[in-house]
Structures are given as C-alpha cells and as structure tokens.
N, C-alpha and C positions, 0 to 999 in steps of 0.2 A: 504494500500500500504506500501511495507517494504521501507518507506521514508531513515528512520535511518540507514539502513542497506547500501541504494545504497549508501549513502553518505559515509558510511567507505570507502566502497570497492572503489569507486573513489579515496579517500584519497592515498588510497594502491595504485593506479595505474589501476583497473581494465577502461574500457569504459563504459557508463551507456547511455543505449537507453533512450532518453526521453519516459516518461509513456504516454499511450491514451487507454481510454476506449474501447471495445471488445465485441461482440457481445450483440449487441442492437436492440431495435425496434426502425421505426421511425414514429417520429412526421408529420402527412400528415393532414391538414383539408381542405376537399376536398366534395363536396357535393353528388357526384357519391357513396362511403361510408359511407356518414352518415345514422346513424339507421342498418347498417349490422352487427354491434357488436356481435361476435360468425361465423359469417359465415367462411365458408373455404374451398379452392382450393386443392385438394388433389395433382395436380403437375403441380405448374406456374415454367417460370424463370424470373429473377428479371434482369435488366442491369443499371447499373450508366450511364445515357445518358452523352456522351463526356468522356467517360473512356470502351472502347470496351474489355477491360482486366477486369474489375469489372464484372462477372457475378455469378449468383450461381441459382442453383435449389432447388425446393423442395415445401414441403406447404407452404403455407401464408396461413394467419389467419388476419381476421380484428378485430381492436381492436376499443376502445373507443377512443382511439387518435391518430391512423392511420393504419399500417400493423405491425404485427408481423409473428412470425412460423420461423421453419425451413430454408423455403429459405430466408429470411431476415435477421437473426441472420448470417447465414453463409456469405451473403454477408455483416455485419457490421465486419467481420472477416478477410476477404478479406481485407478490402477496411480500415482496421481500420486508420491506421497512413491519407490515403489519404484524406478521410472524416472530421480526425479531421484538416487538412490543410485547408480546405474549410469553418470552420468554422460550419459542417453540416449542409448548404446550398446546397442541390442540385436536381435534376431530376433525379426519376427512368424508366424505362418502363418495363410494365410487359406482358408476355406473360402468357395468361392462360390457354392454352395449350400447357404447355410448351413439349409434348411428339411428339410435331408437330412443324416443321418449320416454317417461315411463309409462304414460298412458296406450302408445301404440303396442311398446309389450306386453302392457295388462292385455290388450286386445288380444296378440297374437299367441299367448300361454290358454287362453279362455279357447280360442279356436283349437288349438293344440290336443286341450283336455276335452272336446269333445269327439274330434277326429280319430287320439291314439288314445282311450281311457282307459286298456291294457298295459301301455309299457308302465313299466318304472321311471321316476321322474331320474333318481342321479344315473342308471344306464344310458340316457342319451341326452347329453350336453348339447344346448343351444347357441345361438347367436355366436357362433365362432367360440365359445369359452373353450379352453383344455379343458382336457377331461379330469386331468388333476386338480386344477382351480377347481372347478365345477363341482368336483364330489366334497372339497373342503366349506365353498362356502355357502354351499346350499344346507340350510339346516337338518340334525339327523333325523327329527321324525318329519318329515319329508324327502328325504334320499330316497329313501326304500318301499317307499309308497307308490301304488299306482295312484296316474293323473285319477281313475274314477273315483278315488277316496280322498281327494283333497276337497277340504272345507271349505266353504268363506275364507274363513279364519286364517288358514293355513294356506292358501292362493294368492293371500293377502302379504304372508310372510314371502312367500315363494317370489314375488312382486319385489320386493323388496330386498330383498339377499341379490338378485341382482343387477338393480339398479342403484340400492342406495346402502352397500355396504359399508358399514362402517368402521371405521377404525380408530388407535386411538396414538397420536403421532406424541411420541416423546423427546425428542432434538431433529437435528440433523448431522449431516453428512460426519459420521462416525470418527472419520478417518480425514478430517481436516480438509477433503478434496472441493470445499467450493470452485466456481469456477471462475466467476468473477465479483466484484463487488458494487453495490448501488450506491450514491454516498459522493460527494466533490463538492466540486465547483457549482455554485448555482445556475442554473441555464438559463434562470433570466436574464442572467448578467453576462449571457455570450450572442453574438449577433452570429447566426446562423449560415449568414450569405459567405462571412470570412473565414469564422470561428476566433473571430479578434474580441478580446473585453471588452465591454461596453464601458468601463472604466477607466481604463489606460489604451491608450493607442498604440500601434505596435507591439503588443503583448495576445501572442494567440494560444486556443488551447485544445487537446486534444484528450481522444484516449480516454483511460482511469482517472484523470484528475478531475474529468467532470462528473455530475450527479447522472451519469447514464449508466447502463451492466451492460 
C-alpha cells in the first residue's frame, strides 16, 4: 500500500479514503461444504443478507475455507468499504440458479413434482447443481423423498435450499491473498480527462493511490 505516498498528499491538502481490502474470498465453515473443495456452480448469485444492494453474479467455487470465484470476489468489491464496517461478520445467500428467479423455480420444481412424482428428489440434481453440492444442500428429510410426498411445507424449504442458501461468513481471504485495495486519493479531487489534481497542476495520478480497486 502507497502508505508514504497518501501521507504526502494529505500533507499537500489532497482527501485520503481510508484503505480496505478488495476483492476476497470468504471464510464460511459450514458443514453443507465441507469435502467439496474444487466443486463449482457455473452461474449462482450471491446477496449480503440485510444489505439488498450487495448483490453480484457469476461462478462460485468452493474452496478449502469457504466460497470463492467470480461471483464472490465481485461481491467483496461491491461491498468492500461495507464489509470491512462489519468487521466481516456476516450472512450470505446464494442462489444457485442464479439464471432463475426464485419465483420461476418455484414454478418449475411445482411442474417437476407433478411430471416425475416417483423419483427421489436428491437422485436427480437440477439446474446445473453437482450432484455433490446438491445432495449436501438440499435438506435430509427431503433428499430421500419422493417429489409425491413433498408438502407445502417442505416445497417451501426445497424452494429455498436453493435459491436462498444460506450461510454464515466469518472473515476473509485466510491466507492474506486480497487482490487489491479500495481506499486513496479522492476522485473528486482528480479530473478525469488528464488524471491531473484538481488541486495542484502538474501533479497526476494513477493506479492504487487512488480510491479505485
């Protein structure tokens, strides 16, 4: 981090965003996960539960010490300054169909269960899941159930395991690997056409020293 650097430019007058870490994976140990290490959703969305503006899409990837991928890194991007406010303490939910609502999957589990009301629900994995994701986070007394014995109740849960999985996020990136930092120079204070301070003339700026990741 240009520590030395922000410190001048304050000096000077410049504003300096306080710095936070930038696209991370998080820390989840959650037992629905453990032993899928490699497995991977080719298109979940991710949501910060109690922050409805926190969302992002893409892959997730399960790692040895929680989710990573695409849409995870992009929501630690989003969400960076907010997360690091929290202390990264918080609840995600994930959709893993993310190319489906949850309303259009309610639909098409409802048509499902009356087309196949023989099979077993965890023997045959939807919407692209693995079948190892699939059998963990589908709940156990609906695994091994046929669609013609699912309730309300339990259609309801089935709905929701997933689209709106949840988990419960205990830090980030383990292993110190963010990738970049959000956090500099204020970008009010840079004129865009040159990337010269609005402040001092001939003084331009680039890169990490500004509030950009």
């Amino acid at each position: 981090l240009p520590i030395s650097t922000w410190k001048m430019l304050a000096e000077l007058g410049h504003t300096i965003v306080p710095p936070v870490a930038s696209l991370f994976t998080f820390n989840i140990n959650d037992a629905r996960i453990k032993g899928l290490e490699g497995v991977s959703v080719p298109q979940a969305a991710v949501t910060v539960t109690g922050n409805s503006k926190l969302l992002a899409t893409g892959p997730v990837l399960v790692t040895h010490w929680g989710l990573s991928g695409p849409g995870i890194l992009r929501l630690s991007a989003w969400g960076a300054r907010y997360l690091a406010g929290i202390k990264y303490s918080f609840e995600i939910a994930v959709n893993w169909a993310a190319q489906q609502p949850a309303n259009a999957v309610n639909e098409i589990l409802k048509q499902y269960k009356e087309e196949h009301p023989k099979q077993i629900v965890g023997a045959h994995p939807l919407f692209s899941i693995p079948t190892r994701l699939w059998e963990k986070i589908i709940p156990a007394e609906i695994n091994g159930k046929r669609y013609a014995d699912l309730s309300n109740k339990l259609m309801a849960d089935y709905l929701q395991a997933i689209t709106a999985t949840r988990f419960k996020v205990t830090g980030k990136s383990t292993f110190k690997d963010e990738f970049v930092t959000a956090g500099g120079v204020d970008l009010n204070e840079v004129d865009f056409r040159s990337m010269q301070s609005k402040k001092f003339a001939g003084l331009y700026f680039a890169g990490e020293v500004l509030d950009i990741d």
